[in-house]
C-alpha positions in Angstrom: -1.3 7.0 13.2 -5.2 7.8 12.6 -7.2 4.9 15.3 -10.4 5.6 14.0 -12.0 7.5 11.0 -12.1 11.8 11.4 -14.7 12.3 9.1 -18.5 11.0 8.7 -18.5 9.3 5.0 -20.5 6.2 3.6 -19.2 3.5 1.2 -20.8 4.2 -1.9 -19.2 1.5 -4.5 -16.2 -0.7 -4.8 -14.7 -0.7 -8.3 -12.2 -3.3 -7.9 -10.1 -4.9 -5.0 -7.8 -1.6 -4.6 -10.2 1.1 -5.3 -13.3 2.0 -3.3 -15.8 5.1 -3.8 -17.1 6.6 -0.4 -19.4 9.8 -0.2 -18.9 12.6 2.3 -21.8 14.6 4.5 -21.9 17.3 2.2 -22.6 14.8 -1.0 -18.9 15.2 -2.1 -18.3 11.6 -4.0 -14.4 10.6 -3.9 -12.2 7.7 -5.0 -10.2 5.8 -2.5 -7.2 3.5 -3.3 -6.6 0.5 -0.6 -4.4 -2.0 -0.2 -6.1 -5.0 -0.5 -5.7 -9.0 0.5 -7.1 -11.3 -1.4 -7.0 -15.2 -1.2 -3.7 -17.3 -1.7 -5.0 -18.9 -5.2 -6.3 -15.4 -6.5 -6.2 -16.2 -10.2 -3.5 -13.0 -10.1 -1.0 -14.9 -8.0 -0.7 -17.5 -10.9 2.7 -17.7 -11.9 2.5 -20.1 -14.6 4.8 -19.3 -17.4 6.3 -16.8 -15.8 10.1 -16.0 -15.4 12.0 -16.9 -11.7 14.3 -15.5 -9.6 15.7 -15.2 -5.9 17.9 -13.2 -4.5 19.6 -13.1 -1.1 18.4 -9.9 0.9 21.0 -7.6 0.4 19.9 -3.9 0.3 22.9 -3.1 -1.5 22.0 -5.0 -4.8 18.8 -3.8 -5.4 19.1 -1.9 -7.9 21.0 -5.3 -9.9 18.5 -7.3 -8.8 15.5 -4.6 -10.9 18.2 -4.2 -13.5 17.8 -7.9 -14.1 14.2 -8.4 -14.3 13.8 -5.0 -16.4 16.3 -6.4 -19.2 13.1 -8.4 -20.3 10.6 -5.5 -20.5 9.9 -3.7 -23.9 11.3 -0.4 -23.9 7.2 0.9 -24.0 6.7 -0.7 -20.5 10.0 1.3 -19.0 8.7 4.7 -19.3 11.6 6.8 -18.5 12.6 4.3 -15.5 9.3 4.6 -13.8 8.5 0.5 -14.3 11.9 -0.1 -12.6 11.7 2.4 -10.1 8.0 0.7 -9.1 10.1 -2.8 -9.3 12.6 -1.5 -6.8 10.3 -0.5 -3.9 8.6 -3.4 -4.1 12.1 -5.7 -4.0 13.4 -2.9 -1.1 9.8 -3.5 1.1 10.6 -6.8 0.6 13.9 -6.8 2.1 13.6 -3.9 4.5 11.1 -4.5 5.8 10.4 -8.3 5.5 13.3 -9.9 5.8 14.7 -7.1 8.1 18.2 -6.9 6.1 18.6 -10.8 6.6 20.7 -12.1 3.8 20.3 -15.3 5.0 16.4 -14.7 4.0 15.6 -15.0 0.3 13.2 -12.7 -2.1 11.5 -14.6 -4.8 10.1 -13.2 -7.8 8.6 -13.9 -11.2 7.8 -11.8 -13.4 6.7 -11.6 -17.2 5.8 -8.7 -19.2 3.4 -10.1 -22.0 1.2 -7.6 -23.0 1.4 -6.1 -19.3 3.8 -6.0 -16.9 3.2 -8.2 -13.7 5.4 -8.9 -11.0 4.7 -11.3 -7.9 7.5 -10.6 -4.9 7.4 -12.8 -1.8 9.4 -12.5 1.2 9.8 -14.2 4.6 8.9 -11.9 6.8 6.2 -12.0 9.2 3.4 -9.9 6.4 2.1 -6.5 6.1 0.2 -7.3 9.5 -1.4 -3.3 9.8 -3.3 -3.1 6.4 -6.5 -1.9 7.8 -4.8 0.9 10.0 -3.0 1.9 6.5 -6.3 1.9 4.7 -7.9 4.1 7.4 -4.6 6.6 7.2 -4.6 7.1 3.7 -8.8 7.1 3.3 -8.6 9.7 6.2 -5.4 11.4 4.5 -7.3 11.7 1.1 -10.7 13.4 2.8 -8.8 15.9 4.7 -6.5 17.1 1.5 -9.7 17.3 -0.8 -11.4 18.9 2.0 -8.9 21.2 2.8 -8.8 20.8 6.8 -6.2 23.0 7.8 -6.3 21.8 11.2 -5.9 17.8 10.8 -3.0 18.7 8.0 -0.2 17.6 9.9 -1.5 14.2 11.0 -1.2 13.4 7.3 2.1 14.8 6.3 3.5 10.8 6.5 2.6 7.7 7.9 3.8 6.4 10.9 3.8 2.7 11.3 6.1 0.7 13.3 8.5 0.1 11.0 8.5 3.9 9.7 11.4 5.7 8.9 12.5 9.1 8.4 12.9 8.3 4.9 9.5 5.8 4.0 6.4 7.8 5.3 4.3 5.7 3.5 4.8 7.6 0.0 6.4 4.2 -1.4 2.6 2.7 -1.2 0.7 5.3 -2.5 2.8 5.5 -5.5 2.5 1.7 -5.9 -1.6 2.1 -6.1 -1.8 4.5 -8.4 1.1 3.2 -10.5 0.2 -0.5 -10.7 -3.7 0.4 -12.7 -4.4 -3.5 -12.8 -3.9 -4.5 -9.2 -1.6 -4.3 -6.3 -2.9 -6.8 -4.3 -1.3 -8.7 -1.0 -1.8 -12.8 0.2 -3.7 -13.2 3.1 -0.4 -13.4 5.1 0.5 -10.1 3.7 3.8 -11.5 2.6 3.4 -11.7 -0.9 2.3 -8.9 -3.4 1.2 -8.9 -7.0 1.5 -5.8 -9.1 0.3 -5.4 -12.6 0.2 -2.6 -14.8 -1.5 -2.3 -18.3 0.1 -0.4 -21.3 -1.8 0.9 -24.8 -0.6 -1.9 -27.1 -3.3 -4.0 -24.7 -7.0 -4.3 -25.4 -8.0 -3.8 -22.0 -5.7 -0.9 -21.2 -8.3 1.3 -21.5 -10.2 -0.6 -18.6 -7.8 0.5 -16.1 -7.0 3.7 -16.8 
């Protein structure tokens, strides 16, 4: 895990809650993707008229419990799985590593898909509590690949939080930022996420692509 930042850089811009713009010594602009909190009654988080649905934390049933929630989506919105595959590692964070495999824990969700597909997934776990050291890994992570630094290349090969696997090296998240083009964003507690992800038969698509 990076501590503090490798590389000298200045924050240039932020473009929305998730996506920052920083520019290096050498005048080398680049585009950042965070995680990102933002405030329990973020107009995202509203879930009126959207569907419901809990589910006991079993890791097993995962993939029933996206298979439910992807029956409502248009077939535009599935791309070749991609929308449920996005679904599911959300759902799995949730009970991996929220709920720690409780089943006596429950996930909630709602979800509609309405000219976009959003998705708001709360657990009962304790909250993505190491945001800013992930933000510093992956802004660190992105300088050293553009930058080619042979000799930092291995710090970066996968994260390593405390609730890393051998399997989840942070890939799972980075996916989800640059999947989810209209916000993946986290309650304050870190326990809740929104994701939302604009197709072409919206207006606004083209804002977040």
């Amino acid at each position: 895990m990076v501590g503090q930042d490798l590389y000298k850089y200045s924050l240039e811009k932020k473009k929305n809650e998730n996506t920052i713009y920083i520019k290096l010594e050498n005048g080398k602009e680049l585009q950042i993707k965070q995680a990102a909190r933002v405030a329990d009654n973020h107009v995202l988080f509203n879930t009126h008229g959207m569907y419901y649905k809990e589910f006991p934390s079993d890791f097993s049933k995962i993939r029933a419990y996206t298979s439910y929630i992807i029956q409502y989506a248009p077939d535009l919105y599935k791309e070749i799985n991609l929308l449920e595959q996005q679904i599911s590692e959300i759902v799995k964070n949730g009970i991996e590593h929220g709920n720690k495999l409780d089943q006596n824990k429950k996930i909630r969700i709602w979800f509609d898909f309405n000219k976009r597909a959003k998705v708001i997934v709360e657990d009962e776990g304790d909250g993505f509590n190491i945001m800013e050291d992930w933000n510093r890994f992956t802004l660190n992570r992105t300088i050293c690949l553009v930058e080619q630094d042979f000799e930092h290349f291995s710090d970066f090969v996968a994260w390593n939080g405390p609730d890393s696997t051998e399997m989840d090296g942070g890939n799972a998240l980075f996916a989800a930022l640059e999947y989810w083009n209209g916000g993946f964003l986290y309650n304050q507690k870190g326990n809740k996420c929104v994701a939302i992800r604009y197709f072409p038969d919206n207006a606004e698509y083209k804002n977040f692509v």
